[in-house]
C-alpha positions as CSV (number, residue, x, y, z in Angstrom):
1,X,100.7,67.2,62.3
2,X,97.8,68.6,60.3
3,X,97.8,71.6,58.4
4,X,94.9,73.0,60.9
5,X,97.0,72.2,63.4
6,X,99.9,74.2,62.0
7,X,98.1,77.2,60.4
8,X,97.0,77.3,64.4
9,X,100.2,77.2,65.9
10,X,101.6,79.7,63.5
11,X,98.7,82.1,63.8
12,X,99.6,82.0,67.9
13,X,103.3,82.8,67.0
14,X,102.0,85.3,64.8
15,X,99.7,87.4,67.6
16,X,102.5,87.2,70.3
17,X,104.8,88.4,68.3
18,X,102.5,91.3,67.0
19,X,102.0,92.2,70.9
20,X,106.1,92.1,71.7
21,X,107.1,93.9,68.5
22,X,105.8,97.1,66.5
23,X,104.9,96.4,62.2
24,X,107.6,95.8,60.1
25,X,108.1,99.4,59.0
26,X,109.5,98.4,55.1
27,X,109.7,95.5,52.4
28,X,113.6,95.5,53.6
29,X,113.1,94.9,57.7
30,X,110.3,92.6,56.8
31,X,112.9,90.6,54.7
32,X,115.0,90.5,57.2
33,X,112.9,89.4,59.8
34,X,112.1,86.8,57.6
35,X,115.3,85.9,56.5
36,X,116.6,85.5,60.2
37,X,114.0,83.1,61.0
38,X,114.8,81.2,58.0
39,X,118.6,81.3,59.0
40,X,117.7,80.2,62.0
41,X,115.6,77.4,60.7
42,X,119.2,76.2,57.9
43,X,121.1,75.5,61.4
44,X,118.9,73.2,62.3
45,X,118.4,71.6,59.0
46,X,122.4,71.3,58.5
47,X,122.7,69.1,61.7
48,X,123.7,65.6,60.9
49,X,120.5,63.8,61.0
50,X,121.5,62.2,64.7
51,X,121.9,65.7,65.8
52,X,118.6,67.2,64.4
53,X,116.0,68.1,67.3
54,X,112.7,68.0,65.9
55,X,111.1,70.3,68.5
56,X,113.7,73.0,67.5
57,X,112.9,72.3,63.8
58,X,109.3,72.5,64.3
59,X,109.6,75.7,66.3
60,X,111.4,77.1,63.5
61,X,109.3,76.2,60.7
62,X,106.5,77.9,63.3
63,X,108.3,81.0,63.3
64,X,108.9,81.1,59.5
65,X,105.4,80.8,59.0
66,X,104.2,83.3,61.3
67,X,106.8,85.8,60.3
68,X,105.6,85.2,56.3
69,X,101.8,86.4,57.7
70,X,103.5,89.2,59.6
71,X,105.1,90.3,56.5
72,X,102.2,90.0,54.4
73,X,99.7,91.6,57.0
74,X,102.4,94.6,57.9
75,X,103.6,95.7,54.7
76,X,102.1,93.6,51.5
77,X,98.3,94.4,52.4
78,X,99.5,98.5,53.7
79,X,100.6,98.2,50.1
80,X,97.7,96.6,48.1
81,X,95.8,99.0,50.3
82,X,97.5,102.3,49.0
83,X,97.6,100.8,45.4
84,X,93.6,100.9,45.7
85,X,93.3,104.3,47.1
86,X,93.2,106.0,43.9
């Protein structure tokens, strides 16, 4: 897969989960957002290499990656934004 390819998949993650879920309110649910994707991401990663599904592994890595933009759009850029106002 190209990195086109997966910037596009992850930006589609990103907008559905933006219409099923409100912003991440805080720094602290954002991290935890993102640290639950990336939990679920280590379970498939700790398989035995025979076990590993790829599909699941790819989905994951998708949902990391859209979850980072969420965090950034929802509460790093309110924050550089405030920062500016004065």
């Amino acid at each position: 897969m190209y990195f086109s390819e997966a910037i596009a998949e992850m930006g589609t993650e990103y907008f559905n989960a933006t219409r099923r879920y409100p912003p991440m309110s805080s720094a602290h649910e954002g991290f935890a957002i993102l640290k639950e994707e990336v939990d679920e991401l280590w379970d498939e990663v700790k398989k035995k290499p025979s076990k590993v599904d790829r599909e699941a592994l790819r989905q994951e890595c998708i949902q990391v990656g859209a979850m980072a933009i969420r965090f950034y759009t929802d509460v790093c850029k309110e924050e550089i934004d405030a920062d500016n106002r004065y």
